[in-house]
C-alpha positions in Angstrom: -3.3 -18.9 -2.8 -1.8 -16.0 -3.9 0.5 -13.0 -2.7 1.1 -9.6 -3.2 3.5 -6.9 -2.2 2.6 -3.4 -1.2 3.0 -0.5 1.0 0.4 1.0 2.6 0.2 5.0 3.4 -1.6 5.6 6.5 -3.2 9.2 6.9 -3.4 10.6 10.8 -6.9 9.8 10.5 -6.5 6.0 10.2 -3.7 5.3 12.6 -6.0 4.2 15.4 -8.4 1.9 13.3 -7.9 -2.0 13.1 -7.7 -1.8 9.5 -5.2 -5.0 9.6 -7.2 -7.1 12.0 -10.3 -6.3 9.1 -7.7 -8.0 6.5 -7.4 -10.9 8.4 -11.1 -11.5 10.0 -13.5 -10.2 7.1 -10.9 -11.1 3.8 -9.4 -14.2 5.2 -6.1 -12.9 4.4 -2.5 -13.0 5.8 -0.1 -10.2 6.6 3.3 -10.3 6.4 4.5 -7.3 7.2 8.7 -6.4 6.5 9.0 -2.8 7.4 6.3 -0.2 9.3 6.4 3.2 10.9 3.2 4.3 12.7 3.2 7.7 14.4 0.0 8.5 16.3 0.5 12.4 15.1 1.6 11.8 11.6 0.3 8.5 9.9 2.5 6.4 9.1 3.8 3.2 6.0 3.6 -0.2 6.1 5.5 -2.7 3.6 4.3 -6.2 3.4 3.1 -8.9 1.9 -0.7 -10.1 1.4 -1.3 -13.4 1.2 -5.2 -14.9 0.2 -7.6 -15.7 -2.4 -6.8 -13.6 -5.4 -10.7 -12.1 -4.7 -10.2 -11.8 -1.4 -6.9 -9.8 -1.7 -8.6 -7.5 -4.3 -11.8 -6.8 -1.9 -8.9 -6.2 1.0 -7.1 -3.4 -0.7 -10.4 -1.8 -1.8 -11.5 -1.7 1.9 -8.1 -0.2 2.7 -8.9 2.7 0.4 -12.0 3.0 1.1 -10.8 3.7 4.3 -8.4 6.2 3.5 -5.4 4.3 3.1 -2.8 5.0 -0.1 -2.0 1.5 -1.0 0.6 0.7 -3.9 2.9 -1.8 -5.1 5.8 -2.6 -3.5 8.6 -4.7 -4.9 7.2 -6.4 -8.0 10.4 -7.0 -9.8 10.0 -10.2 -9.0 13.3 -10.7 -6.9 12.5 -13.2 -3.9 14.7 -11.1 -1.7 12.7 -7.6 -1.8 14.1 -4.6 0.3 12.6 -1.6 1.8 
């Protein structure tokens, strides 16, 4: 299994849209999400960490920006104790 850290930009268009529940149903993969700010007239961020099969992970964030979503790296220094 392996893990991944990023944060996730959410245009207004995508705030409604179970785009986590996809992640975990269609990509087998496990959220763990550290920091998140969703505003119904804005968008909105989340930080967290992915957890899968590397493939799975990969196919994950491209359905994520395929859907709209910004997604980046978050806290790859490779420090265990990651803030946000």
């Amino acid at each position: 299994m392996s893990s991944i850290r990023v944060q996730l930009n959410y245009p207004l268009e995508t705030v409604h849209e179970p785009l986590l529940y996809h992640l975990v149903t269609e990509y087998d993969l496990v959220p763990d999400i550290r920091r998140a700010r969703i505003d119904a007239n804005a968008g909105g961020f989340i930080f967290m960490e992915l957890s899968g099969e590397t493939g799975n992970i990969e196919q994950g964030l491209q359905y994520l920006r395929e859907r709209g979503v910004d997604v980046g790296l978050a806290g790859m220094d490779g420090a265990e104790d990651w803030s946000i």
